[in-house]
C-alpha positions as CSV (number, residue, x, y, z in Angstrom):
1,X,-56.0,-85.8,21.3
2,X,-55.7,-82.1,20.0
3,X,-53.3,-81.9,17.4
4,X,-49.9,-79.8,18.0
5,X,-47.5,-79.1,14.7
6,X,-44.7,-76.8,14.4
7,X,-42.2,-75.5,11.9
8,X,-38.6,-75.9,13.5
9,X,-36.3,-74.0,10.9
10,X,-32.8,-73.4,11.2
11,X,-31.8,-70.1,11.2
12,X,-28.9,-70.4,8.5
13,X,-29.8,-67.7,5.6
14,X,-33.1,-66.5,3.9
15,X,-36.4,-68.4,4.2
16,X,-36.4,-70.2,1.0
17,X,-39.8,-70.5,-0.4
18,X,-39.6,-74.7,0.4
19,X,-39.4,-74.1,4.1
20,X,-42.8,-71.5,3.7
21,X,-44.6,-73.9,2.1
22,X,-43.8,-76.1,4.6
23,X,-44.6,-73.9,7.6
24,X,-47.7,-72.9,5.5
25,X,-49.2,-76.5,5.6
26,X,-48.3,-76.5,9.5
27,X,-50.2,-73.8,9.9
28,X,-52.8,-74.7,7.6
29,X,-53.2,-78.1,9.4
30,X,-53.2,-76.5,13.3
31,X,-56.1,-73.9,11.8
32,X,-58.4,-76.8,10.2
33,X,-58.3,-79.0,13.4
34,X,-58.2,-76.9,16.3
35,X,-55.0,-77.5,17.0
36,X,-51.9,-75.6,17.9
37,X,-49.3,-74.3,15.6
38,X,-45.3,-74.0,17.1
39,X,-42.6,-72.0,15.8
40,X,-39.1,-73.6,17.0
41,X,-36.1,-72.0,16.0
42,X,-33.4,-74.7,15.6
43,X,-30.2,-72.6,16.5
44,X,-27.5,-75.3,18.4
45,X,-25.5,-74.9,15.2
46,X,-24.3,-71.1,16.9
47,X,-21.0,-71.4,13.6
48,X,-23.9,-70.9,10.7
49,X,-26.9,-69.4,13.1
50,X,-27.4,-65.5,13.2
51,X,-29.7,-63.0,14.5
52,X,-30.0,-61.8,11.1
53,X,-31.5,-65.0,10.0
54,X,-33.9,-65.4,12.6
55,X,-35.2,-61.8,11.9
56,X,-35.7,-63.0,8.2
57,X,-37.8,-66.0,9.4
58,X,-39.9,-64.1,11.4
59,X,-40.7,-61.5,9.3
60,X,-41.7,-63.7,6.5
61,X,-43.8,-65.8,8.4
62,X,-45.5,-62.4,9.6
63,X,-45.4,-61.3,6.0
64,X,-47.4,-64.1,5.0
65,X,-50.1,-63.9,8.1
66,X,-48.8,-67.0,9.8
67,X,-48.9,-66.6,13.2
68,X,-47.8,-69.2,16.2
69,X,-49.7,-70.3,19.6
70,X,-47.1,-70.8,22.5
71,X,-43.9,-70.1,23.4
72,X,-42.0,-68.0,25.5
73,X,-44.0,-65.1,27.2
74,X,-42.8,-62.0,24.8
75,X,-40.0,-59.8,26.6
76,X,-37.5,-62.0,26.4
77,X,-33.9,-61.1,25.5
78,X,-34.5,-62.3,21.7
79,X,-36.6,-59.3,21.0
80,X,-38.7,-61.7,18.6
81,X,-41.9,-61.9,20.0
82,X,-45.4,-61.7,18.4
83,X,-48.5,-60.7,20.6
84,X,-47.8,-62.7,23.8
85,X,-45.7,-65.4,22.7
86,X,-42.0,-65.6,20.9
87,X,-40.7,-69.0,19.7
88,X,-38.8,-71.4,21.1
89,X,-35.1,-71.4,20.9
90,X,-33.2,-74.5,20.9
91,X,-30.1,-72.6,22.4
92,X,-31.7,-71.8,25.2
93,X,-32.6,-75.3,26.6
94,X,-29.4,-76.7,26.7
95,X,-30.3,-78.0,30.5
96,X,-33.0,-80.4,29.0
97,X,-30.9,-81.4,26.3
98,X,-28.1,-82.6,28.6
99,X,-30.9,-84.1,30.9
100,X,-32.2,-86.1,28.2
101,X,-28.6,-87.0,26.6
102,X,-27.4,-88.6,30.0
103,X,-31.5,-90.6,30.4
104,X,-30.3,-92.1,26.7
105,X,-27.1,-93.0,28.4
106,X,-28.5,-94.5,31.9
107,X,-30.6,-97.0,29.2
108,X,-27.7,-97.9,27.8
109,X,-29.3,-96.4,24.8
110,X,-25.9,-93.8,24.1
111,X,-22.3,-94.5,24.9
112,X,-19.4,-91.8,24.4
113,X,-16.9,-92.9,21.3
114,X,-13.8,-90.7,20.0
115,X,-14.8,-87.5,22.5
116,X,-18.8,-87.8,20.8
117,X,-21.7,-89.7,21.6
118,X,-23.4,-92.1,19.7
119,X,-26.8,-93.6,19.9
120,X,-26.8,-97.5,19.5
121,X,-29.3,-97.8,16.5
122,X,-31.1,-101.0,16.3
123,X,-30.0,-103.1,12.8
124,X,-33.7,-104.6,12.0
125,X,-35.8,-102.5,9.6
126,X,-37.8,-99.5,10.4
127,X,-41.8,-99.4,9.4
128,X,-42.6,-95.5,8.6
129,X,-46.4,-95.2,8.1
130,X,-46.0,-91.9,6.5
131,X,-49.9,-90.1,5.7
132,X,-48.7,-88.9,2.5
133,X,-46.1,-90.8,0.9
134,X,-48.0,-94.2,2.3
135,X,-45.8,-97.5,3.8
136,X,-42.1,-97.4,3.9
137,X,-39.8,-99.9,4.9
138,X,-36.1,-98.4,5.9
139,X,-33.8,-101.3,5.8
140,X,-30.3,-100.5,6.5
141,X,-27.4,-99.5,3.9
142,X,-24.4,-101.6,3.1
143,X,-22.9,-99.3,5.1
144,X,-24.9,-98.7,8.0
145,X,-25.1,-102.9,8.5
146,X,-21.4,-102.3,9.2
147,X,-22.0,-99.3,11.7
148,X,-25.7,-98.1,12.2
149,X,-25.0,-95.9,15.0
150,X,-24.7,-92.2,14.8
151,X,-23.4,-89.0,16.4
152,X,-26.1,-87.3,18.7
153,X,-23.8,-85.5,20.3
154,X,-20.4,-83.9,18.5
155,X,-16.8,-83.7,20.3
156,X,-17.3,-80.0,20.3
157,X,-20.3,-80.9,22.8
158,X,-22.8,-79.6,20.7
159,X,-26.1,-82.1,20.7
160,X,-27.0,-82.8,16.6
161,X,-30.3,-82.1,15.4
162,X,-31.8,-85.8,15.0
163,X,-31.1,-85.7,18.8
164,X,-32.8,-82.0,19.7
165,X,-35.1,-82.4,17.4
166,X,-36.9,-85.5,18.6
167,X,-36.7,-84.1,22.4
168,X,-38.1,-80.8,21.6
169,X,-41.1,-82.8,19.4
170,X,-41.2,-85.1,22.6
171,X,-41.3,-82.9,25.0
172,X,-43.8,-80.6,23.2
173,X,-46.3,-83.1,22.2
174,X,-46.1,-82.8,18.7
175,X,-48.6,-85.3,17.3
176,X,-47.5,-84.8,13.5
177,X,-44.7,-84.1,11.9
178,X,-45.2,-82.1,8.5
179,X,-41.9,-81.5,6.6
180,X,-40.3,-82.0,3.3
181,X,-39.8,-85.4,1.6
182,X,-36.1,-84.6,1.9
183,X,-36.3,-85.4,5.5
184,X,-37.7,-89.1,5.1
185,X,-34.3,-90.7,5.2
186,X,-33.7,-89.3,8.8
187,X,-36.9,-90.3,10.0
188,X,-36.2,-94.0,10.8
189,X,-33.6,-92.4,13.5
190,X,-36.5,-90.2,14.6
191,X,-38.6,-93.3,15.4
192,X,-35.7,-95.2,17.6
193,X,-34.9,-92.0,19.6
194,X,-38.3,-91.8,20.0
195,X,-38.8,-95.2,20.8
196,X,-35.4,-95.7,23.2
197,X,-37.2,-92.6,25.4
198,X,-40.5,-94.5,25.7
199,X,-42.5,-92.8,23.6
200,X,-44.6,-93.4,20.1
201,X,-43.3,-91.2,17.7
202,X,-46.1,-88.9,16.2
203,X,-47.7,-89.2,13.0
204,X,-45.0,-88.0,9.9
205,X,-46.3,-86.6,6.8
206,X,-43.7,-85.7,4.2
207,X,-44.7,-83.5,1.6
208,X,-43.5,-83.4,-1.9
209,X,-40.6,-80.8,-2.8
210,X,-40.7,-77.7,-4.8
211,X,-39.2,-78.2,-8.0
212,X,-38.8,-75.4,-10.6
213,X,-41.1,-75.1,-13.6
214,X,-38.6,-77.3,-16.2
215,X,-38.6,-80.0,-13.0
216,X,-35.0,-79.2,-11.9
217,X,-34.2,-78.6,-7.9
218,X,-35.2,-75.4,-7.1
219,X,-31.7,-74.4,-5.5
220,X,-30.9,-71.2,-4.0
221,X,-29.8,-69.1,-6.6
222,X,-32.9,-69.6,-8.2
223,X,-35.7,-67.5,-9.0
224,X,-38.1,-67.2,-6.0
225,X,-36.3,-69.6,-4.2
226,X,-36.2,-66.8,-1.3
227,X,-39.7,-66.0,0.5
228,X,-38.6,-62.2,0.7
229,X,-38.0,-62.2,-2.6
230,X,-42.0,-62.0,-3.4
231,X,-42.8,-58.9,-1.5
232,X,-39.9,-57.3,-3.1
233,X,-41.5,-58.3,-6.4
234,X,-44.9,-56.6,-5.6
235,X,-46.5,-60.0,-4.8
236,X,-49.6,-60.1,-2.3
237,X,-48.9,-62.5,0.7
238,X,-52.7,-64.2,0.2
239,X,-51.6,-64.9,-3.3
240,X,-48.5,-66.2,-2.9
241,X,-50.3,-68.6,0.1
242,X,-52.8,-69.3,-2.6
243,X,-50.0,-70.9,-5.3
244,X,-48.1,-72.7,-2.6
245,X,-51.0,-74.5,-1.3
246,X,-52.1,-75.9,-4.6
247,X,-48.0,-77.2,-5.2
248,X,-48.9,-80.5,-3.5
249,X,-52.6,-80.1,-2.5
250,X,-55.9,-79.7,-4.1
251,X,-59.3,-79.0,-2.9
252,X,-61.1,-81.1,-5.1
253,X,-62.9,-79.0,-7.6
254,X,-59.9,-77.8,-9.7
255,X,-60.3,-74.1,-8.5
256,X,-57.5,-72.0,-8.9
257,X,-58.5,-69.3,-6.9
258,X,-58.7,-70.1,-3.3
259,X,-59.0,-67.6,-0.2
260,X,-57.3,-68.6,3.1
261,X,-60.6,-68.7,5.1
262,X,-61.8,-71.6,2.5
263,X,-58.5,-73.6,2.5
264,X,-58.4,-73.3,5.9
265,X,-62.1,-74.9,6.2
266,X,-61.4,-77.9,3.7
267,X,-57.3,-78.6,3.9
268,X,-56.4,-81.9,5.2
269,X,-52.9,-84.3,5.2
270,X,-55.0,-87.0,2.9
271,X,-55.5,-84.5,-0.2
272,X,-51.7,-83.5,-0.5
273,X,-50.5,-85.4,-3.5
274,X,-47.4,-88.0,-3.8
275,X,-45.4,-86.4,-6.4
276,X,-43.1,-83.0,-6.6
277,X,-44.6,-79.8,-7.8
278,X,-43.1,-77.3,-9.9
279,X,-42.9,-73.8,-9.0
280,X,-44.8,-71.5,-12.3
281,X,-44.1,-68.5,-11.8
282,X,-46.5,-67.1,-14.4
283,X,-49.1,-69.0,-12.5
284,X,-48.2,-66.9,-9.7
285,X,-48.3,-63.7,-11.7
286,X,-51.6,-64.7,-12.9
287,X,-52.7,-65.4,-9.5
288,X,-51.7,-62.7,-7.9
289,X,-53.7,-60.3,-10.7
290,X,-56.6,-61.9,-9.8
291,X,-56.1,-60.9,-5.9
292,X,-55.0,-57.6,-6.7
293,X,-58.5,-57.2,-8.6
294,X,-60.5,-58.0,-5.4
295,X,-58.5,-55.4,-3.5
296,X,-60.7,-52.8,-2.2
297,X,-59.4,-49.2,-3.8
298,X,-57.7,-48.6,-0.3
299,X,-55.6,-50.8,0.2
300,X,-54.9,-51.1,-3.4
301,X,-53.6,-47.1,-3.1
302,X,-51.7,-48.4,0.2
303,X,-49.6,-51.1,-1.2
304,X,-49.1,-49.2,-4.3
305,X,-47.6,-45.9,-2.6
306,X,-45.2,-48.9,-1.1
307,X,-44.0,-49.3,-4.4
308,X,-43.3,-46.4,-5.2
309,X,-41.7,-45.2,-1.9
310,X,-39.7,-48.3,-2.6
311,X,-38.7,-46.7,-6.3
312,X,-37.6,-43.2,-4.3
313,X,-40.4,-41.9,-6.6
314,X,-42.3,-40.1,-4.1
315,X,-39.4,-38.0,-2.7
316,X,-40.5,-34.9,-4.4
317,X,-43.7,-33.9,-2.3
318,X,-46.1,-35.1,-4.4
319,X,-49.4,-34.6,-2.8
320,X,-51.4,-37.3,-0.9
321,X,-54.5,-36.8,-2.9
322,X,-52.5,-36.1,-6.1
323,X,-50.4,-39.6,-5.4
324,X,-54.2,-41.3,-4.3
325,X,-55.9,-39.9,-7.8
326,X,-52.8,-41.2,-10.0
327,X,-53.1,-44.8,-8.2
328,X,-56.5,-45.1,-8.7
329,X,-56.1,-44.9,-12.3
330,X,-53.8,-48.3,-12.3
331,X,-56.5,-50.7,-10.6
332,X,-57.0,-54.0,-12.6
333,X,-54.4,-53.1,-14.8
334,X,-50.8,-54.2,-13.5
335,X,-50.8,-57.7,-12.4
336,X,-47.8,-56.9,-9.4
337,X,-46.9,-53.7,-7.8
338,X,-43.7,-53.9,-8.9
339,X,-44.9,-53.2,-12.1
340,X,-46.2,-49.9,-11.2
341,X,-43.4,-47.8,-11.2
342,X,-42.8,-48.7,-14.5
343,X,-46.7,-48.7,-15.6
344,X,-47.5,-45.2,-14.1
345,X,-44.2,-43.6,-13.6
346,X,-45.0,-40.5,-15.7
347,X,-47.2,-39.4,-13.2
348,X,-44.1,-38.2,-10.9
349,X,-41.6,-37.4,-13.4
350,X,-41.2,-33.9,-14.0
351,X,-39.1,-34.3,-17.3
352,X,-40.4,-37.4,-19.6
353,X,-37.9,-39.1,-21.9
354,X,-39.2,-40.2,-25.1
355,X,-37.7,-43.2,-26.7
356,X,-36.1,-42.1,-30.1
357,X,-38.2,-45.2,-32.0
358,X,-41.2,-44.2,-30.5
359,X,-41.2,-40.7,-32.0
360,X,-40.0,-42.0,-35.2
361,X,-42.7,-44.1,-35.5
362,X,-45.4,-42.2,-33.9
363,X,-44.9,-38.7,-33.7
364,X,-44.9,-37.5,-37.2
365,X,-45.6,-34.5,-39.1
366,X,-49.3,-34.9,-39.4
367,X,-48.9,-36.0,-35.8
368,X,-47.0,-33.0,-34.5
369,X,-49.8,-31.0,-36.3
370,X,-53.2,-32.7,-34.6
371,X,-51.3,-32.4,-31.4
372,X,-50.9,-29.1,-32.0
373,X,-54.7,-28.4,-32.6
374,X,-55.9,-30.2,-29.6
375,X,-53.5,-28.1,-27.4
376,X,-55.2,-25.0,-28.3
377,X,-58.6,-27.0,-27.8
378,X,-57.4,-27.7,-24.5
379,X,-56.1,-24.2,-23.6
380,X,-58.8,-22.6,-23.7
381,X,-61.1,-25.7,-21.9
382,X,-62.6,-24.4,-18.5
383,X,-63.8,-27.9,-17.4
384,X,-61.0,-30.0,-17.1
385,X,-62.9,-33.6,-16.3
386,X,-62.1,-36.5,-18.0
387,X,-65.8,-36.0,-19.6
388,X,-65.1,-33.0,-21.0
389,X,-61.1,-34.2,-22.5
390,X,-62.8,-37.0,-24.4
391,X,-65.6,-34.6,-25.8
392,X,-62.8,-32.1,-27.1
393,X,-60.7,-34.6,-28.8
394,X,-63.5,-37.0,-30.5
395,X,-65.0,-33.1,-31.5
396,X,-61.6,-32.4,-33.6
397,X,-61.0,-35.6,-34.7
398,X,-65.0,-35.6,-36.5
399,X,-63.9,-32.1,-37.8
400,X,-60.7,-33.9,-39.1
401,X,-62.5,-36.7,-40.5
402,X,-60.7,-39.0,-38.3
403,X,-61.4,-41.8,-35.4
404,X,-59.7,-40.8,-31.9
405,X,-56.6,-42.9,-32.8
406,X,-54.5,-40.3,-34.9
407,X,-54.7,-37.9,-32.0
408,X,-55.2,-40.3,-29.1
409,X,-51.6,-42.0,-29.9
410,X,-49.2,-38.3,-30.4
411,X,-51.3,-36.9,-26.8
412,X,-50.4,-40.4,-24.7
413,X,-46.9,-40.2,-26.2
414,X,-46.6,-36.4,-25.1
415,X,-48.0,-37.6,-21.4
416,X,-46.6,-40.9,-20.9
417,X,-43.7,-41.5,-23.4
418,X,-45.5,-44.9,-23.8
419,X,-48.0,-46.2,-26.2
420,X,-50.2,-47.9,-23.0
421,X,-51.1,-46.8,-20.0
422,X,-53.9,-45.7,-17.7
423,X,-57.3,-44.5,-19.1
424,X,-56.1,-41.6,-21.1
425,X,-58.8,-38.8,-20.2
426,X,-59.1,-40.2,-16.8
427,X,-54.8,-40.0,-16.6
428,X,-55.4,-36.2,-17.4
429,X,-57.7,-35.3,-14.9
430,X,-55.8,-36.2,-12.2
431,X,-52.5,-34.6,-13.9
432,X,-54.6,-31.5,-14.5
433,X,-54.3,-28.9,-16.7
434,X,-51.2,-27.0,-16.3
435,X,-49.1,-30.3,-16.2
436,X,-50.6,-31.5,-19.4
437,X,-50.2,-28.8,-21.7
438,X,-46.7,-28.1,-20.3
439,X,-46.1,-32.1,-21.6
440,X,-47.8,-31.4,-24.6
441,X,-45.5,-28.5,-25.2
442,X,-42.4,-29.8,-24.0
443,X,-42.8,-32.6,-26.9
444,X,-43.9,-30.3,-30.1
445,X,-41.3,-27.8,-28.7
């Protein structure tokens, strides 16, 4: 039997970065078997459910290069489509719902109470063979021994989600169920819905929840707990895929590093592990420098003009070779693009700010004077490559019977007002010559 998952979120806020993961190793699953991956957007509850949500969902999911196999042919009134298919929606198939509500009724299997309807739950215990948390036996509450049946329709006539849920899985021909371990406790309902329609339930697989790195619940208000969060913060999607694979999975030979073609090839239900994961961001940061590296220039020069657009930085009509030149100088040196703006901001600043310690500390007298020197050097310099910068300055600083440092330091501050930065000679070149020496004069002014 081919194998059919899906990712059935609720469109009731932002995508939080549990919920990613979790469509991820859907995804991940459908790609490594053949099989076919479904989005289902579970939007009955129409009080909490808005368009703006399911916009959110879609675009992370497309953010992160996940796409989905079937569903509605695209055109449809949602305006949420990708290539030939949009998702399901779970408002629109109200008919099969009410269909399936009154077969659970004809098998005496639902009975209307208080203006609802309940299922009648069986009282014996319920056997979960679940692939990664292993044999569970659900035995009822104190509670539920009382009363075990439950609302699968509400007095509003709204059908609940243990109730839609199961039908849509049914009726699609899901053959696992891949979810958070949060979701375990409903699953013994799951199995008798399945079970009073006829039907095995498919195979469940609950995966281990995201905690944050000091192994509280990663709640909403938390760092990164929203997926749109990371391309706000200059992370690369293949990255981030990267660190949420390995909370919860491993490929066996401790790699860290991991492209999507190669977890793809080897990811499978029996390597996720039992226990939570936390959430490092650091790790992620660290991670994501290590993608950025393997960008090729173009894309690197791409994603970083992003950034800066995203900064307003780039509303002065700065060039496209000028912008291209000054980006090229920041490869392998920022670890997320967010960082650029910050990193190589002096490149489209026409007035620099120099912080007041800074020239206390490094701009004095004998300073001042050097810089002075290497401005005239660099007046009168008809070659104005990066070559030729570095041969002036290491020239006056042997005549001063210096190293570079005592004249490498005042010119960066002058440039940059900052004490790092891009290759200094390199940086100069691509500001060229009339914006350098009117930096250098605007600071010994």
């Amino acid at each position: 039997m081919s194998t059919r998952v899906r990712f059935a979120p609720s469109p009731t806020g932002y995508l939080h970065i549990g919920g990613a993961r979790t469509a991820l190793f859907n995804w991940l699953y459908a790609r490594h078997t053949g099989g076919k991956f479904i989005l289902r957007i579970e939007d009955t509850d129409t009080v909490r459910n808005t368009q703006e949500a399911v916009d959110v969902i879609l675009e992370g999911l497309r953010w992160m290069g996940i796409d989905w196999d079937e569903g509605p042919l695209s055109g449809s009134d949602r305006d949420a489509c990708k290539g030939d298919f949009g998702p399901y929606f779970q408002s629109q198939r109200s008919d099969i719902y009410r269909e399936k509500i009154e077969e659970l009724k004809s098998k005496g299997f639902a009975y209307d109470r208080d203006g609802a309807v309940y299922f009648k739950m069986g009282r014996e215990a319920t056997l979960i063979d679940d692939l990664v948390v292993g044999k569970v036996r659900r035995e009822l509450t104190d509670r539920e021994a009382q009363d075990p049946d439950f609302v699968i329709v509400r007095s509003d006539g709204q059908p609940v989600f243990h109730l839609v849920n199961v039908i849509d899985d049914l009726l699609m021909g899901i053959t696992h169920v891949i979810r958070g371990e949060d979701h375990l406790t409903n699953t013994a309902k799951h199995i008798a819905l399945f079970r009073a329609f006829g039907a095995e339930p498919p195979q469940y697989a609950h995966i281990p929840l995201i905690l944050n790195s000091d192994g509280s619940k990663m709640s909403k208000r938390d760092e990164g707990a929203s997926l749109m969060a990371y391309p706000e913060m200059g992370y690369l999607p293949e990255a981030l895929i990267n660190q949420l694979v390995l909370l919860g999975w491993t490929p066996g030979d401790n790699k860290e590093i991991v492209s999507v073609e190669e977890i793809i090839r080897t990811f499978d239900l029996c390597q996720v592990h039992r226990s939570n994961a936390r959430f490092d961001m650091n790790k992620l940061k660290s991670i994501n420098y290590e993608y950025m590296r393997q960008l090729s220039m173009e894309r690197f020069v791409e994603l970083g003009r992003k950034a800066f657009e995203r900064t307003g930085m780039l509303s002065s009509g700065w060039s496209e070779e000028y912008v291209k030149q000054a980006l090229e100088t920041c490869k392998d040196k920022v670890k997320t693009f967010s960082e650029l703006p910050e990193y190589a901001g002096f490149y489209f600043t026409e007035e620099l700010v120099y912080p007041p310690e800074m020239l206390e500390s490094e701009f004095t007298q004998e300073a001042r004077e050097r810089l002075a020197m290497l401005r005239e050097r660099y007046t009168g310099l008809e070659d104005f490559s990066s070559a030729s910068l570095e041969a002036v300055l290491k020239a006056l600083a042997k005549e001063l019977g210096l190293k570079a440092g005592p004249l490498v330091h005042p010119l960066r501050l002058a440039l940059t007002a900052a004490k790092s930065g891009p290759s200094l000679y390199h940086l100069m070149e691509v500001m060229g010559k009339e914006r350098v020496l009117k930096r250098i004069n605007g600071l010994l002014k």
